[in-house]
SETI-746056 format. One line per 3 residues: for each residue y, z, x of C-alpha. Coordinates in steps of 0.05 Angstrom, whole numbers, plus 5000, padded with zeros to 4 digits. Layout:
BEGIN
Y:Z:X ~ ...
This chain:
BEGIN
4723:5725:4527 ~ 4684:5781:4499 ~ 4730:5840:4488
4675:5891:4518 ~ 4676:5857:4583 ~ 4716:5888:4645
4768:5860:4656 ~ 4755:5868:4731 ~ 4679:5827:4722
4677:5758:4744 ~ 4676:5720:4676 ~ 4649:5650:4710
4583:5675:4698 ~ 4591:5693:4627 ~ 4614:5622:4599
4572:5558:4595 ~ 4573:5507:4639 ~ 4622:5456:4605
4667:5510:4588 ~ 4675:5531:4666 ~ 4672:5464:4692
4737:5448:4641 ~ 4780:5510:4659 ~ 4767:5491:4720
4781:5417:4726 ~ 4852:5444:4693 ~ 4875:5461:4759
4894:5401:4780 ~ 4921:5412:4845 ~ 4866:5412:4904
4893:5466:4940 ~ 4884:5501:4879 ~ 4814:5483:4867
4804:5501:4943 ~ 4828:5573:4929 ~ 4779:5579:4867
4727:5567:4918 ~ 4743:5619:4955 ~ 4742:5677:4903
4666:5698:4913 ~ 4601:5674:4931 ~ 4588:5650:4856
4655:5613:4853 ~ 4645:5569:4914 ~ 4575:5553:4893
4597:5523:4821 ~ 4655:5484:4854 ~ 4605:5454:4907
4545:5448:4861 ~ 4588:5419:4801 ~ 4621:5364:4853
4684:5392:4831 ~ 4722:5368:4894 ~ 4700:5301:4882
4721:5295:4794 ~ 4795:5312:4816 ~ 4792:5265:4865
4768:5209:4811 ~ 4811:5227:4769 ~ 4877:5217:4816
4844:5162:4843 ~ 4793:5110:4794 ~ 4783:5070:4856
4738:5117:4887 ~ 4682:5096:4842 ~ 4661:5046:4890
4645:5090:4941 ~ 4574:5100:4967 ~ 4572:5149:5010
4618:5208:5058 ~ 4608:5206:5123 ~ 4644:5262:5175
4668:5245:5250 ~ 4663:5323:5256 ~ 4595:5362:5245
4591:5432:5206 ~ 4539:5480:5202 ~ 4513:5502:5132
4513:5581:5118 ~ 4437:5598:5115 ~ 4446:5653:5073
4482:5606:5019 ~ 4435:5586:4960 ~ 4401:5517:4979
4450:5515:5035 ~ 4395:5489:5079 ~ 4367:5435:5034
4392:5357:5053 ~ 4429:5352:4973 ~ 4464:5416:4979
4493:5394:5057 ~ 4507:5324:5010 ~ 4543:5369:4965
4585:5409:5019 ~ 4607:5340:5056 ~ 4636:5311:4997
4667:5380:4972 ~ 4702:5376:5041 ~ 4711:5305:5041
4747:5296:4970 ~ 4786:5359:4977 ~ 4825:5346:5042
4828:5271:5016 ~ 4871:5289:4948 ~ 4905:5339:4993
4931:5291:5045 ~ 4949:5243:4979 ~ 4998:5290:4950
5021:5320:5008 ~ 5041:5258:5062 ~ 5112:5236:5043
5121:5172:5024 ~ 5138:5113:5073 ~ 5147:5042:5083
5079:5012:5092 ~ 5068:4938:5097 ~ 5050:4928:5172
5051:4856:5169 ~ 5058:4787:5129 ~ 4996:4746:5121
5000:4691:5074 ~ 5042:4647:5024 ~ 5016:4594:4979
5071:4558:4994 ~ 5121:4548:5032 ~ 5184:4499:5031
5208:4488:5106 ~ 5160:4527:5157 ~ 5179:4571:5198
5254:4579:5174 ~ 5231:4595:5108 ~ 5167:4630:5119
5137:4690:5098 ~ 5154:4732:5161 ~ 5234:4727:5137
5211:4781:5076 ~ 5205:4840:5127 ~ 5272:4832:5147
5312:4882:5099 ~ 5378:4838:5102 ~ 5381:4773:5077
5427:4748:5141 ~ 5415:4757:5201 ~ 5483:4736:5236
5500:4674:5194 ~ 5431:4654:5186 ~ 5398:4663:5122
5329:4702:5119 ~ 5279:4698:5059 ~ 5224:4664:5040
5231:4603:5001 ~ 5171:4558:4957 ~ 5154:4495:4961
5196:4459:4890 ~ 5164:4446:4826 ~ 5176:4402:4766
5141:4455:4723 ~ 5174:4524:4719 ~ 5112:4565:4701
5081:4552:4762 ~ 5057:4615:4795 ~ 5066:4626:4876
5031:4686:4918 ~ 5054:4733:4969 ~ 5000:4771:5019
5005:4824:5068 ~ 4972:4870:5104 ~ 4989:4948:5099
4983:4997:5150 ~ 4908:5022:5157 ~ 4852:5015:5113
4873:5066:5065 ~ 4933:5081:5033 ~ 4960:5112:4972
5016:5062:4944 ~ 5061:5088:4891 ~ 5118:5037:4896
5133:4968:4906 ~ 5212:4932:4914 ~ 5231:4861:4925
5290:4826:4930 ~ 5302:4760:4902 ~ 5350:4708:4944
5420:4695:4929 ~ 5434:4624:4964 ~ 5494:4633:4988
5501:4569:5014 ~ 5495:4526:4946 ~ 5536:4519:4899
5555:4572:4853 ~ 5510:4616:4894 ~ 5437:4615:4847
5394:4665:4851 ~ 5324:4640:4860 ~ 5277:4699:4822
5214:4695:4787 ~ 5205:4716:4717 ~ 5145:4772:4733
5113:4792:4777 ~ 5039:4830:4789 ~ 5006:4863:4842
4936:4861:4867 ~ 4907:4909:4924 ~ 4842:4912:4955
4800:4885:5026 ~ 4776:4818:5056 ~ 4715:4792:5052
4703:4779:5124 ~ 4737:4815:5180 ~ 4812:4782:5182
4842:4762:5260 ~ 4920:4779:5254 ~ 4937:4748:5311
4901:4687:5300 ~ 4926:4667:5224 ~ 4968:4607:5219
5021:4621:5171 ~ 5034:4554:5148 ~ 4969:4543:5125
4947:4576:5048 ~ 4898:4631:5045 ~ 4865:4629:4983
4870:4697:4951 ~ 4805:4702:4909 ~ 4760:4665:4965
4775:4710:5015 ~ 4797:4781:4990 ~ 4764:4826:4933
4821:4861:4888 ~ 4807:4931:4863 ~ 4866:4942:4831
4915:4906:4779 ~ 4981:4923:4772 ~ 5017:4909:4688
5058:4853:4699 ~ 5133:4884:4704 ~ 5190:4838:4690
5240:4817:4741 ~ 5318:4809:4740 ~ 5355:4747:4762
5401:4789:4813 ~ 5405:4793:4880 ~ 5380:4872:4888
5326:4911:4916 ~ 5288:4916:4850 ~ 5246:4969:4845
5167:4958:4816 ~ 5135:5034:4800 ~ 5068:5034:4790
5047:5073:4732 ~ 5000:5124:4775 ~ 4989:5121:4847
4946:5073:4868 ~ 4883:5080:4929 ~ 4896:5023:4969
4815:5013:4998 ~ 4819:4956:5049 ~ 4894:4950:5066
4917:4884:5031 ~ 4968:4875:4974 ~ 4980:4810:4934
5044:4800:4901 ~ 5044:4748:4840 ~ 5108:4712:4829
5094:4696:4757 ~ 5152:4632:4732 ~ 5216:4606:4761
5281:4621:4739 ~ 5322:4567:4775 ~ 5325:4504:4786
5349:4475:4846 ~ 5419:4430:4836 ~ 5399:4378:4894
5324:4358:4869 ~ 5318:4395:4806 ~ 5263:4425:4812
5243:4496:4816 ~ 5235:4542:4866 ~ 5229:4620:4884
5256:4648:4938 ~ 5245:4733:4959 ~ 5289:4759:5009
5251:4823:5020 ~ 5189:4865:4998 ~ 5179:4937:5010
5121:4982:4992 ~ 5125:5051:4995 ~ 5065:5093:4994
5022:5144:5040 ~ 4987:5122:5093 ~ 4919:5156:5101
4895:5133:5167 ~ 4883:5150:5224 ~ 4857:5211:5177
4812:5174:5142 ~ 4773:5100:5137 ~ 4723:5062:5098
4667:5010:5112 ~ 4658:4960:5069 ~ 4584:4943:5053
4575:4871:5032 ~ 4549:4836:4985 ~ 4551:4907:4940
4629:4916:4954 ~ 4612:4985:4962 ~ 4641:5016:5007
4632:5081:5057 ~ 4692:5134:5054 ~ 4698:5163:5131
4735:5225:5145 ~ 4752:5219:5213 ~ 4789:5280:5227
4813:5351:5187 ~ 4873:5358:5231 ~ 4923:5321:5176
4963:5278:5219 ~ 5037:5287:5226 ~ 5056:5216:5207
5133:5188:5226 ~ 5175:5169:5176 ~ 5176:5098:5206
5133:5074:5248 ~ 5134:5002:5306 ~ 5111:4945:5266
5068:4896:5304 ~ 5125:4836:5312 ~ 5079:4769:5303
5103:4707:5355 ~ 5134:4671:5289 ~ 5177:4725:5278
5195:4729:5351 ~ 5209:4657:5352 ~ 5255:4668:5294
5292:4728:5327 ~ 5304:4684:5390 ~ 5332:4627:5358
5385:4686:5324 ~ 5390:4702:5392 ~ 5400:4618:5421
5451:4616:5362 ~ 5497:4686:5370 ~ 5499:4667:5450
5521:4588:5430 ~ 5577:4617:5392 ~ 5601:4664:5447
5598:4602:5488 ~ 5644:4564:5441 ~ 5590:4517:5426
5591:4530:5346 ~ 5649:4499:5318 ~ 5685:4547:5262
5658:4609:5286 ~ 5668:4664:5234 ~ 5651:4741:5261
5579:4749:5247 ~ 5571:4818:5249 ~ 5584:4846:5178
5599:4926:5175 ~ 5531:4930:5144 ~ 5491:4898:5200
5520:4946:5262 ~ 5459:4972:5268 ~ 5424:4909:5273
5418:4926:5356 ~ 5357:4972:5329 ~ 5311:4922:5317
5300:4899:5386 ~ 5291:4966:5413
């Protein structure tokens, strides 16, 4: 800075562009960036002309390279007396200042959650529905006496990969975390531990618009004819131990679509009875920060573009857990727990053990 100028002059003017543009892309934080904006006429017109807004927001977020255009659910009025404020790019320009702002604002703000809303898809499965997919959801791997995970179909070859898919909540969500727990088979002998080796993690959106309700679970959806993956996870290691392992992305990741594939990359065990081997996941959690009803996209085919909607500037006050849509499998499964607890107090089960461990006294929750 020239040592003649006043220290009370506005030095934006006074540098080139790159040299403005980099002091201020240091900020970092959005709300920071926001409050540069605000500091005169000048200041606000560099941020919006310069897309400012928008570079943090690639920058946090690489994903957002696919999208096309903003769109707003709410309409503003452009100050006349601004500029170009009344040309169509500079009302471009103001959208997406407002758009990307609020957008890496709400990222770093929300607090993080559990956000899988429901289980799709395995490629395989070993005894449908006892040992589907659905069982993964359940955060304890009995429910009463009866064991809950999901188990894959045996293989003579251990490198043999297998595929988990769900759906998370909304079409957008900022994931920083994912956790799984391998099953411990209690009921074998000597107890194995059926983990894979790796595992990787794909996000991204179908191709065509997906029915929930109307998937059948025993049947495999292929994962590369019917979804697009933006993102790729490193492949992270796992242990052979019956824990909640925990899988940290390396930088938060912008979920666009809603779906997450998890790759269970070899097999660890091999099963005493058949030998051959098999993988078996007790539970998966993904924490992350939902974005939605805030925000949403539209995906337009064949480009895989894809339009970024802000749908309201009132940042919703999201729960730290919200109802999870309970699929008829799942309910199925819950009342044969059900069937099986009321046998027992019938005396119909013959060496009846207390099924209620200290750790599932809560268990009355679930059907709330």
């Amino acid at each position: 800075m020239p040592a003649e100028m006043d220290t009370s002059e506005d030095f934006l003017p006074r540098l080139d562009l790159d040299m403005s543009f980099d002091i201020l892309m240091t900020l970092g934080d959005p709300c920071d960036l926001a409050r540069a904006s605000c500091v005169s006429r000048g200041w606000h017109e560099f941020v919006i002309s310069n897309g400012l807004s928008k570079q943090l927001c690639l920058k946090m977020f690489p994903q957002l390279y696919g999208v096309d255009r903003v769109t707003e659910s709410c309409s503003f009025k452009s100050d006349g007396e601004t500029g170009s404020s009344n040309t169509k790019e500079w009302d471009i320009l103001e959208r997406e200042h407002r758009v990307y702002g609020f957008l890496s604002h709400c990222a770093r703000s929300i607090v993080d959650r559990e956000c899988i809303s429901d289980a799709i898809s395995a490629s395989s499965t070993d005894n449908f529905p006892e040992e589907g997919i659905n069982n993964t959801l359940e955060i304890r791997d009995r429910v009463g006496r009866i064991a809950s995970y999901w188990s894959s179909k045996g293989q003579k070859n251990p490198a043999v990969p297998e595929t988990l898919i769900y759906k998370l909540v909304g079409d957008l969500s900022v994931i920083t975390e994912i956790d799984i727990q391998p099953f411990k088979a209690f009921f074998q002998r000597g107890s194995p531990i059926y983990s894979a080796k790796s595992v990787r993690f794909r996000m991204g959106y179908s191709k065509a618009s997906l029915d929930l309700d109307s998937v059948d679970q025993s049947c495999h959806i292929s994962p590369n004819d019917k979804f697009v993956w933006t993102y790729t996870s490193p492949e992270f290691p796992m242990a052979q131990e019956n824990c909640l392992q925990k899988f940290k992305l390396p930088k938060p990741v912008l979920c666009i679509g809603g779906f997450l594939l998890v790759e269970l990359l070899g097999r660890m065990q091999r099963q005493e009875m058949d030998g051959l081997f098999y993988i078996c996941v007790s539970h998966v959690r993904v924490s992350g920060r939902p974005l939605t009803p805030t925000f949403g996209v539209e995906i337009i085919e064949p480009s895989g573009k894809f339009v970024l909607k802000a749908l309201s500037y009132k940042k919703e006050s999201l729960p730290e857990s919200s109802p999870r849509r309970i699929s008829s499998l799942e309910l199925q499964r819950r009342v044969r727990n059900l069937e099986y607890i009321l046998n027992m107090l019938r005396g119909n089960v013959r060496d009846v053990e207390d099924i209620w461990d200290e750790e599932q006294d809560d268990s009355d929750e679930e059907f709330v």
